[in-house]
TIPA-183005 format. One record per residue: residue in three letters; x, y, z of N, C-alpha, C in turn. Coordinates in steps of 0.2 Angstrom, whole numbers, plus 5000, padded with zeros to 4 digits. Example, Ala and Ser with C-alpha at 12.3 -4.5 7.8 and 13.67 -1.06 7.14 Angstrom:
2
ALA506649725039506249785039506649845039SER506449895035506849955036506450005039
***
This chain:
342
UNK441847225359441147235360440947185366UNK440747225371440647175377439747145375UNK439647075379439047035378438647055385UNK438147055385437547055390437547025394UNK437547055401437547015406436846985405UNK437246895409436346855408436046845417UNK436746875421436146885428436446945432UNK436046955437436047035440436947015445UNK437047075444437947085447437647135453UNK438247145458438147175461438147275458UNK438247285452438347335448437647365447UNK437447315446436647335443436247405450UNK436547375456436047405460436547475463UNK437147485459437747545462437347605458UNK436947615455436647695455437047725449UNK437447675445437747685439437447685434UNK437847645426437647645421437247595421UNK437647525425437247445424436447465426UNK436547525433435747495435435147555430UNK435547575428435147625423434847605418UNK435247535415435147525407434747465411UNK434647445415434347375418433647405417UNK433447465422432847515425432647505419UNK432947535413432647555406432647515403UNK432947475403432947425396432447365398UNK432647355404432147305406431647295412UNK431747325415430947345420430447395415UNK430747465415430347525413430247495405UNK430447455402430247425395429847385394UNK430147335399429547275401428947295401UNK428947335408428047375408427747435404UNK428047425399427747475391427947545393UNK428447565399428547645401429147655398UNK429347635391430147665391430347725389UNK429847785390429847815387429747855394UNK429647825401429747865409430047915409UNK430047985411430647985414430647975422UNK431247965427431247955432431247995436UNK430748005440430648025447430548005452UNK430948035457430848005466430248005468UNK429748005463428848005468428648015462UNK427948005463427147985458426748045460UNK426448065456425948115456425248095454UNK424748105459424248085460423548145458UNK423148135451422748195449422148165454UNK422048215459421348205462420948195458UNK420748245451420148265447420048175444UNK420548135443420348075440420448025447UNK420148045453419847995457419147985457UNK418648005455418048025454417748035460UNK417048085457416848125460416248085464UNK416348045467415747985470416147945475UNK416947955475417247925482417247995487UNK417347965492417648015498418247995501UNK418547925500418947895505419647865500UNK420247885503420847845500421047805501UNK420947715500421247695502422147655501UNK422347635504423247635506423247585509UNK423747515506423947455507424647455505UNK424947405507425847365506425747315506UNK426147285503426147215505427047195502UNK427447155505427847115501427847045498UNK428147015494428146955491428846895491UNK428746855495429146835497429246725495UNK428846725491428546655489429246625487UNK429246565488429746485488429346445482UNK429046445477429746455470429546505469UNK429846565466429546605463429246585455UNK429146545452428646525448428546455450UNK427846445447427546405450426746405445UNK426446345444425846345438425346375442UNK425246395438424646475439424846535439UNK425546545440425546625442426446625444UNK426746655446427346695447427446735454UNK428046765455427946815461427746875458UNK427746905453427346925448426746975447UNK426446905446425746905444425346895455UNK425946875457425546865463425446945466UNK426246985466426147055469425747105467UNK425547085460424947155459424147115460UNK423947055459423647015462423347045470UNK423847025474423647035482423547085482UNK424247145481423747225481423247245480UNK423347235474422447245468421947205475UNK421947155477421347105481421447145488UNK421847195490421747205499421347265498UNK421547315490421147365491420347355491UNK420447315483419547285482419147265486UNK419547215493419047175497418947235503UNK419147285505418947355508418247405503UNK418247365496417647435493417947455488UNK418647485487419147535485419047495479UNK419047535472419247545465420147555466UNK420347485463421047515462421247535457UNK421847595459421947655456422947675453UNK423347635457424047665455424347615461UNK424847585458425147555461426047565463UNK426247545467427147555467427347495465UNK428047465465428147415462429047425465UNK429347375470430047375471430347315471UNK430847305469431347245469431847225474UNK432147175476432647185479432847095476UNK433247125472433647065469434247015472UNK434346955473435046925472435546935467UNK436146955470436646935467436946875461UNK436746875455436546805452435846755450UNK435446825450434746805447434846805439UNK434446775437434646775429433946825427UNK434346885422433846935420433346905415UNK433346845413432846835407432046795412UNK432346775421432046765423431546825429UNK431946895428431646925428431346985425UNK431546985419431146995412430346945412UNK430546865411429746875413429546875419UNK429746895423429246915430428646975429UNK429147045426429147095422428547095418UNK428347025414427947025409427246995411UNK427546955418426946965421426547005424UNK427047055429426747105431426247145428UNK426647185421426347205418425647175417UNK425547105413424947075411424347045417UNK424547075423424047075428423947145427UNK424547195431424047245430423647285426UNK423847245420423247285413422647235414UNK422747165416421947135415421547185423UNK422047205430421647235433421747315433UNK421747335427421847405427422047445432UNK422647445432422947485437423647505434UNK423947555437424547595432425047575440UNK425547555435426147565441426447635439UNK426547665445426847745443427547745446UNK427947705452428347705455428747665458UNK429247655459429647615462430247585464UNK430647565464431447555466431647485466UNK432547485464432647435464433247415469UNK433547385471434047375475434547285472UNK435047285474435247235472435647215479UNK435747135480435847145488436547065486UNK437047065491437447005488437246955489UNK437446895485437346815484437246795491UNK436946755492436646735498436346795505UNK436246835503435946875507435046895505UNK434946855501434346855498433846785495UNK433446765493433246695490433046715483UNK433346735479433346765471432946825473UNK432446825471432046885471431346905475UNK431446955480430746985484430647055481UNK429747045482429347115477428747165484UNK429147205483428547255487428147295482UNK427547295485426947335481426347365486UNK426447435487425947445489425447495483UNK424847505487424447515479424047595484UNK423547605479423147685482422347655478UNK421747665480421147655478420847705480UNK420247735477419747745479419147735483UNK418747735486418247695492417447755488UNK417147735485416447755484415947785491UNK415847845491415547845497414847805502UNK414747775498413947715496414447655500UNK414847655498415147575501415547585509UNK415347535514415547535520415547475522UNK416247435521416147375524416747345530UNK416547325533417047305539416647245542UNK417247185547417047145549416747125556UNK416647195557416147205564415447225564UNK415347225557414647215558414247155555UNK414547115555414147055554413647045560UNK413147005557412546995562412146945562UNK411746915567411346845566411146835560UNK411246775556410746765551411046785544UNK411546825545412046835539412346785537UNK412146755528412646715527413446735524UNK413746665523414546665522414646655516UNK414846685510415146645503415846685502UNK415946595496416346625493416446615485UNK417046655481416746655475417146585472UNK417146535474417646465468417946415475UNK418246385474418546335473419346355478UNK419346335484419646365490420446305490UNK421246325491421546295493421946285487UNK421846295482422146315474423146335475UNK422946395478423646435478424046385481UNK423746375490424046345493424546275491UNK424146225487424346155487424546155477UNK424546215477425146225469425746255472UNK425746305478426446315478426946245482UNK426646195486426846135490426946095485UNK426646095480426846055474427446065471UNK427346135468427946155465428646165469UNK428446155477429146185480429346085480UNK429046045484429245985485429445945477UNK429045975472429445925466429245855466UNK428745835469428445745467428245725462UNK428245755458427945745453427145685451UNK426945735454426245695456425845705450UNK425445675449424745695443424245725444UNK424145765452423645815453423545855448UNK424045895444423745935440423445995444UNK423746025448423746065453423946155449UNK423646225451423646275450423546325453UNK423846365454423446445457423046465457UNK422546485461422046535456422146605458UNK422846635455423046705458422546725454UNK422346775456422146815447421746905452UNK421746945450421447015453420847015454UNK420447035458419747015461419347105459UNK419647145458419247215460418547195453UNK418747175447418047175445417547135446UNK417747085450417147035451416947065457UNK417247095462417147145468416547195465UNK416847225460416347285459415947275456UNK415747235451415147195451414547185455UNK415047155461414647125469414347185469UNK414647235471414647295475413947355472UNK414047325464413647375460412747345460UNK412847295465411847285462411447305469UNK412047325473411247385478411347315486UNK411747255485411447215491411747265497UNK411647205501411747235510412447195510UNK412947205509413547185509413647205516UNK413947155521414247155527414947185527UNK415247125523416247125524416447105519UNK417047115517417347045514418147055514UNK418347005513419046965514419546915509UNK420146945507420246875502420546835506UNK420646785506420846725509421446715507UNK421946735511422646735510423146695512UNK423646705516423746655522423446625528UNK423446585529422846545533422346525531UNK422146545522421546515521420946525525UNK420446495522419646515523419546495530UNK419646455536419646455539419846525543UNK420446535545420846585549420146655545UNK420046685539419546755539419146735543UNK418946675542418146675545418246685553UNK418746645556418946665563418946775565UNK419346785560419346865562418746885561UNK418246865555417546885554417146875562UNK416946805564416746795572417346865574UNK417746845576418046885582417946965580UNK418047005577417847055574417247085577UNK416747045576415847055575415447015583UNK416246975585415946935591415346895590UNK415346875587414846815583414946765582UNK414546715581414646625579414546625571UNK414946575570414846575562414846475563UNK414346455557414346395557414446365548UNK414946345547414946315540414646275539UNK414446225533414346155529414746155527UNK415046065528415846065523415546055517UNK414846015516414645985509414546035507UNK414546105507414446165503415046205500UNK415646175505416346225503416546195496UNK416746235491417146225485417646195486UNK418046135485418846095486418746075479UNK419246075474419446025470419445955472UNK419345915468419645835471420345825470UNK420545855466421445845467421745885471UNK421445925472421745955479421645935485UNK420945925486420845885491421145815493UNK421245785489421845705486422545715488UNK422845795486423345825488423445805496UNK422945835499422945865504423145815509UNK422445755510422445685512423245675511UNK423445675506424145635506424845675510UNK424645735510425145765514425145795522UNK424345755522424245785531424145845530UNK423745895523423645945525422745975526UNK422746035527422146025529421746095523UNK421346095519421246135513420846195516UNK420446185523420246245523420746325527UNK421346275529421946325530422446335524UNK422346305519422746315513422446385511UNK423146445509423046495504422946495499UNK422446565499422246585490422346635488UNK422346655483422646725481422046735475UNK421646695473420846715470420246715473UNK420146715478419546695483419446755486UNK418746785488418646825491417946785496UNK418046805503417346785506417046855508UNK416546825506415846895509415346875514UNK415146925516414746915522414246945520UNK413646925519413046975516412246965520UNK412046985518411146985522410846945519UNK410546905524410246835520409746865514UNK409246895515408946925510409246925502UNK410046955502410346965499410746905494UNK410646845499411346795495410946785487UNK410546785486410246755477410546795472UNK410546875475410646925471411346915470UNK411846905475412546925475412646845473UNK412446795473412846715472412746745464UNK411846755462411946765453412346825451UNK412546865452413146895451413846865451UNK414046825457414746805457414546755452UNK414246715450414046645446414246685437UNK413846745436414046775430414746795428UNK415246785434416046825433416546745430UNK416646755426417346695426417646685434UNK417846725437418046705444417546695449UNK416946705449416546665452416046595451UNK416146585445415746525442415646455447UNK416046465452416146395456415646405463UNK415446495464415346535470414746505475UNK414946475480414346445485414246475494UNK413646465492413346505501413646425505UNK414246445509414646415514414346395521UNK413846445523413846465531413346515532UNK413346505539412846565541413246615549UNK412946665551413046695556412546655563UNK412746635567412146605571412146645579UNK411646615581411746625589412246585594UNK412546585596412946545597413646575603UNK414246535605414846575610415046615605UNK415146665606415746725603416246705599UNK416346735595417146705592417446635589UNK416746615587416746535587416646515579UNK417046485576416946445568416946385571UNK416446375569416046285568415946255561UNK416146185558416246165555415646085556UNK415146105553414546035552414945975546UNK415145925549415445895544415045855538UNK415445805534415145775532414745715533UNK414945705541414745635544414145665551UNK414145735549413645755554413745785560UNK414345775563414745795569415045875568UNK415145905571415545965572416045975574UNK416246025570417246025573417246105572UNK417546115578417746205579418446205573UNK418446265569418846265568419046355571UNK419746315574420246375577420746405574UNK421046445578421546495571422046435571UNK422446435565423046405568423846425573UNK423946375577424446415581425146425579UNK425246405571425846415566425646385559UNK426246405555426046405547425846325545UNK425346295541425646215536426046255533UNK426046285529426446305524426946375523UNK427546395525427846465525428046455517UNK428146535517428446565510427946545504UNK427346555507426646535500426546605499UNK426646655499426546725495427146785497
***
């Protein structure tokens, strides 16, 4: 009687037995489909895209994160996360996601078993269905254990038009919480100082607290999650997009103090640190009371503050009012603080 492998072999991904019993026993079981059968493509019922979109939207992204677990979240919970956040912060109701693997030679399956159980327990808190996807197995050192591709399909309501070229004088900036979370948990968990920050992700899926925004009628300009590069770098594309000046108050930006603590100690700077729960919106000033008390009522908005405004000013320009008064442009950066954060 042979015993279970406990990490992936180059076998798993030869299109045999090992990667069949892997597919089923432990992917397609993991995510409650063991009962799939397998097919080369997903089938897509228009009649359950509803009859109030016009527009489909279509994103990828892959996952490439240095640790692959880390407090807050996983590569995981990060891949349906981002997805789920590229389609929502577009308008799009996400709908159906793919889901691909490419394993190291020597990953241990029980740690990708839970990867699996996160996946799944994001997509079900963002309701979305994984229908497709692929595995590959690549050899030992030709890979850094494991990277995750997911592109996703939404929806877009006919009612919703947002892009970040129409931002306009007078428009303010928000966002929903507490900016620089992802960034300075994954620097944590990669360097191992064992510090008492108490540091955390705020991965978590944005389309309800998005559709929420979306459902009370405001004048929504754009919006953007705040990814790489952090809250700085969107609001630069926001200016350059719209050709507009945007000017922040830092006493208004959401930091934790342990993050911020983090930060100071590492020479980093929190408004370029990545998030994976943040979404920034551009709205009509008329409009910020209605959309702050909205985002203020969501679990991921509770923290949410008017940042900024759109002003008259040079072109393409983010400006930062400090807290001693002074101003500081802030520009894109000309390279990463931190690579391998998502």
């Amino acid at each position: 009687m042979s015993t279970p492998q406990s990490t992936i072999t180059l076998a798993h991904g030869s299109g045999g037995k090992a990667m069949h019993n892997l597919i089923q026993n432990t992917i397609l079981a993991g995510l409650g489909r063991s009962r799939c059968a397998l097919q080369d493509h997903a089938e897509i019922d228009f009649a359950q895209l509803g009859d109030a979109s016009d527009r489909l939207a279509f994103t990828t992204d892959s996952f490439v994160v240095d640790p692959v677990f880390f407090q807050g979240g996983d590569i995981g919970s990060l891949s349906v996360a981002g997805t789920v956040n590229d389609l929502a912060v577009g308008g799009a109701r996400p709908y159906q996601l793919s889901l691909s693997f490419i394993i190291e030679e020597g990953f241990a399956i029980a740690d990708l078993e839970r990867i699996i159980a996160s996946i799944r327990a994001t997509a079900d808190q963002a309701d979305v269905e994984i229908v497709t996807g692929d595995t590959k197995v690549v050899p030992r050192g030709s890979a850094d254990g494991i990277f995750i591709n997911t592109s996703g399909i939404g929806v877009i309501p006919a009612r919703v038009q947002l892009h970040t070229s129409t931002l306009r004088d007078g428009d303010r900036i928000l966002v929903n919480g507490f900016i620089g979370d992802h960034g300075a948990a994954i620097a944590d968990a990669r360097e191992s100082m064992g510090l008492s920050y108490d540091l955390a992700s705020d991965c978590a899926p944005l389309n309800d607290l998005i559709d929420s925004v979306l459902s009370v009628g405001a004048e929504i300009r754009c919006m953007r999650d705040a990814t790489r590069g952090g809250l700085a770098t969107v609001l630069n594309e926001f200016a350059a997009d719209s050709q507009t000046s945007i000017a922040l108050t830092e006493d208004a930006i959401p930091i934790r103090q342990q993050v911020r603590g983090f930060c100071e100690l590492l020479g980093l700077d929190p408004l370029y640190l990545a998030n994976e729960g943040k979404v920034v919106i551009g709205v009509a000033a008329g409009d910020v009371g209605r959309v702050l008390e909205t985002l203020k009522a969501h679990p991921l908005g509770e923290h949410a503050s008017c940042i900024g405004e759109v002003i008259s000013g040079p072109k393409s320009r983010v400006t930062l009012n400090t807290s001693f008064g002074g101003d500081r442009i802030l520009d894109v950066l000309t390279g990463e603080q931190l690579p391998r954060i998502c």
